[in-house]
N, C-alpha and C positions, 0 to 999 in steps of 0.2 A: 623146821617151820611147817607147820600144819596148816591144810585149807580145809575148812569146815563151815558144809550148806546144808541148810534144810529145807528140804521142797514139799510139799502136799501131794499126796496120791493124785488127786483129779488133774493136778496142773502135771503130772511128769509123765502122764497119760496121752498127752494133746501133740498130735505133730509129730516128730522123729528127737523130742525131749529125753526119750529113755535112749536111745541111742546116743545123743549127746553124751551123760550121766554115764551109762555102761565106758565110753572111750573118757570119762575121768576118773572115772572108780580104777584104772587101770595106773594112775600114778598113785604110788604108797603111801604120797603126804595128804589125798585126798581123802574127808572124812565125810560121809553124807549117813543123816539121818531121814528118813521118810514119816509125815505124819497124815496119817490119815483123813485129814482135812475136813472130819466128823464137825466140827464149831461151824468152819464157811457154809459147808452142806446145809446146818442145821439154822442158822441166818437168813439162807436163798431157800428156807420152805423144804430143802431138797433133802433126801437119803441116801446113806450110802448103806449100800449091802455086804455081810461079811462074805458072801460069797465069792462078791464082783472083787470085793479085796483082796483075799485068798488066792484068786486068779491072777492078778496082779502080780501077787507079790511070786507067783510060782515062775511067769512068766518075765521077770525082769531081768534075769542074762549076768548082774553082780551080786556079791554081797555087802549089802550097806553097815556101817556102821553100826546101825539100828532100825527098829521101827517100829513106831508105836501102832497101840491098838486101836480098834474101834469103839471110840467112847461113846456112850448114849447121853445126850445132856440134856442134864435133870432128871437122869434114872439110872444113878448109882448101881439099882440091883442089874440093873441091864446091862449097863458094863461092864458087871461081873461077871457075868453069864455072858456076853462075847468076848471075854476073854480069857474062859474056861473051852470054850470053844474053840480057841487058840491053842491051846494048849493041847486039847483033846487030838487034831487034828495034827498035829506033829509042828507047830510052829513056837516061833516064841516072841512074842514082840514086847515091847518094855509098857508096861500096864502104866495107868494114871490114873491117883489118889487126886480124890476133888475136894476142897474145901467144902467142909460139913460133915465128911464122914468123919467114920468111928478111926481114930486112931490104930484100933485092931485089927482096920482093912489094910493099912499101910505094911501092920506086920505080914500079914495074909500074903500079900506082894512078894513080900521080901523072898518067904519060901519058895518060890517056882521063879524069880527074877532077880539078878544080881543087883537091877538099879528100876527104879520107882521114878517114874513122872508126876512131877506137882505142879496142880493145876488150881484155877481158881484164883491169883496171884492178883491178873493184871486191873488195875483201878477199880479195885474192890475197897470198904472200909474195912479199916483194921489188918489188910494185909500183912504189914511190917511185924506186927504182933504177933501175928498168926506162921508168918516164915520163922520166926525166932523162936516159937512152941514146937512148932514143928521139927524143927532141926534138934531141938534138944531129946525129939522124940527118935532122930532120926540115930543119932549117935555115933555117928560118922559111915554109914553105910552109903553107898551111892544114891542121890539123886536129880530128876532134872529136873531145872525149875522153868516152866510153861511161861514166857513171855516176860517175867522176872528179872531183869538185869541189875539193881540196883549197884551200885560200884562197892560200896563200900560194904552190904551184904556181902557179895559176894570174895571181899575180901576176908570177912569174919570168919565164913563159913564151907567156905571154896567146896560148892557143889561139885560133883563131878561134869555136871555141864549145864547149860542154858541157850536160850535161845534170843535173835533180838532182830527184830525187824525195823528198830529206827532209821537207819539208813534211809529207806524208803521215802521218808518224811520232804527230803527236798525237794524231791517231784511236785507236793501238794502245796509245801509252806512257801515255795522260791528263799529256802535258807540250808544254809551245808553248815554240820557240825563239823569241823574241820581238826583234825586228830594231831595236835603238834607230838606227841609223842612223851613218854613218863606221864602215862594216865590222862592227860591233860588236853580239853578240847577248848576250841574257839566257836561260838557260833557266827555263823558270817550270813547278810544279807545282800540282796541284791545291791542294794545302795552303798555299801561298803564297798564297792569296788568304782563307783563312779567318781572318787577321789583316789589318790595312791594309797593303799591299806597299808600296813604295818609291813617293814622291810622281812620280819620274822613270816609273817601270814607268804609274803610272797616265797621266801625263801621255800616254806615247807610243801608251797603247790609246784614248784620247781624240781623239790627233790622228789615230788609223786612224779616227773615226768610230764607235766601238763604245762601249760601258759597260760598264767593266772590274767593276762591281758584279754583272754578271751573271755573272762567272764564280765567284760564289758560289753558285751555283745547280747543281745537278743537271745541271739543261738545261741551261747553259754551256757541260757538257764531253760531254755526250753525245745530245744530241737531232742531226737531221739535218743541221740549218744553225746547228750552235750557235755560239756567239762562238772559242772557242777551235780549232777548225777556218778559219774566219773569218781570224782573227789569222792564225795557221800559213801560212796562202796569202798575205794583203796581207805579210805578213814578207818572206816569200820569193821575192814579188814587189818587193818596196820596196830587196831585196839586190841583186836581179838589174838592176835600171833604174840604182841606185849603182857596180855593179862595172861594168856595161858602160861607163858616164862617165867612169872611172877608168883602165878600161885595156882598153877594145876586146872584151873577151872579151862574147860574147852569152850568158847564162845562159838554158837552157829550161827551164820549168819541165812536168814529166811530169804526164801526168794520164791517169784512164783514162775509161773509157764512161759512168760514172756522171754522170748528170744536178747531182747537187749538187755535184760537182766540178768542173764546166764556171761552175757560176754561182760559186762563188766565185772560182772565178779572173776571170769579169768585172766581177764584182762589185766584189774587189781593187783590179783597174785602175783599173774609173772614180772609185773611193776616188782613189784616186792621183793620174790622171791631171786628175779634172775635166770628163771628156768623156765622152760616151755613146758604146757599143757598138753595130754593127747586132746588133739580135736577132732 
């Protein structure tokens, strides 16, 4: 049973987060990718330096699963060029083909990288098209699909990995996709709990370990560590440990700097798993 996060450089930067991270990299079931956080930066106005990265990445104390590069968005050529830079420098991080390039960039990857980030995925037109071209381009060689989770893609095609930040979603919708397990979720709203929900719905926030009565409460759905954040995370951790069983594909699940978001996802696990965390 595998736990697999992904966190962004500037968030794992902040506080004593990499010391977190270093004492979980220390259990063998933990899987962490690092992504350079090149899109947020470039949303907040902001830049990130290959240098500042580079330091980072010398200074972080494990070895991560992975780590992607620093992408330039909307200058392909520039991507390439820091991440020849990478390479030159003695690193190696998993490079990302963006929607629009040349397919022959994709193979370019392939020579100096065992597995390819694809990017450009998320609520774009014609995406579905465009993963299906792709993938035929790809031929079964590793790659990761950038924000992409579709189920039943991902069953056709079983990437070597992706990544998925839904989870998150409860925080802002006041709704938990709730994971009954064999693929299968419930969406649940606040108001579904102000009558007796489905004996099944209770049964399965039971066996996460919670009290589905508290999600009558206020602080269910919005205190810091409430249940319904709680659920959200063991959900979509309990998807990710079943899909990969199923078909290979390793699900990461995103997280950023915040403290409560670190503990519930270990929190989840050892729900799960049964077994403690280093903390």
């Amino acid at each position: 049973m595998n736990f697999n996060l992904l966190i962004a450089y500037p968030y794992l930067k902040v506080g004593k987060m990499v010391d977190r991270f270093r004492r979980l990299s220390q259990d063998p079931q933990v899987r962490i990718y690092i992504d350079s956080g090149a899109f947020t930066a470039w949303r907040g106005g902001k830049q990130i330096l290959i240098d500042d990265y580079c330091r980072f990445l010398d200074g972080l104390g494990f070895q991560p699963h992975g780590y992607f590069t620093l992408d330039k968005i909307g200058d392909p050529h520039g991507s390439m060029e820091n991440y020849q830079t990478f390479l030159r420098r003695g690193y190696k991080p998993i490079p990302i083909f963006t929607r629009g390039e040349d397919p022959s960039v994709l193979d370019d990857y392939f020579k100096t990288s065992e597995i390819v980030g694809i990017g450009g995925l998320v609520k774009t037109k014609g995406n579905f098209g465009f993963v299906k071209g792709i993938q035929r381009h790809v031929k079964g060689r590793k790659v990761h699909w950038l924000g992409f989770t579709s189920p039943g893609f991902i069953a056709t095609y079983k990437p070597y990995s992706v990544d998925s930040a839904s989870w998150a979603s409860s925080a802002i919708s006041a709704a938990i996709n709730l994971y009954l397990g064999r693929g299968e979720f419930q969406r649940l709203l606040k108001e579904d709990f102000m009558k007796k929900p489905d004996e099944r719905i209770i049964s399965r926030i039971r066996h996460y370990g919670l009290d589905p009565m508290e999600l009558r409460t206020e602080r269910g759905w919005n205190h810091a560590y409430s249940v319904s954040r709680k659920l959200a995370m063991i959900s979509q951790l309990n998807y990710a440990i079943d899909f990969e069983r199923k078909y290979g594909t390793k699900i990461f699940t995103v997280i950023s700097g915040a403290e409560d978001q670190v503990n519930y996802a270990t929190d989840g696990y050892e729900r799960l798993s049964g077994t403690k965390l280093p903390r």
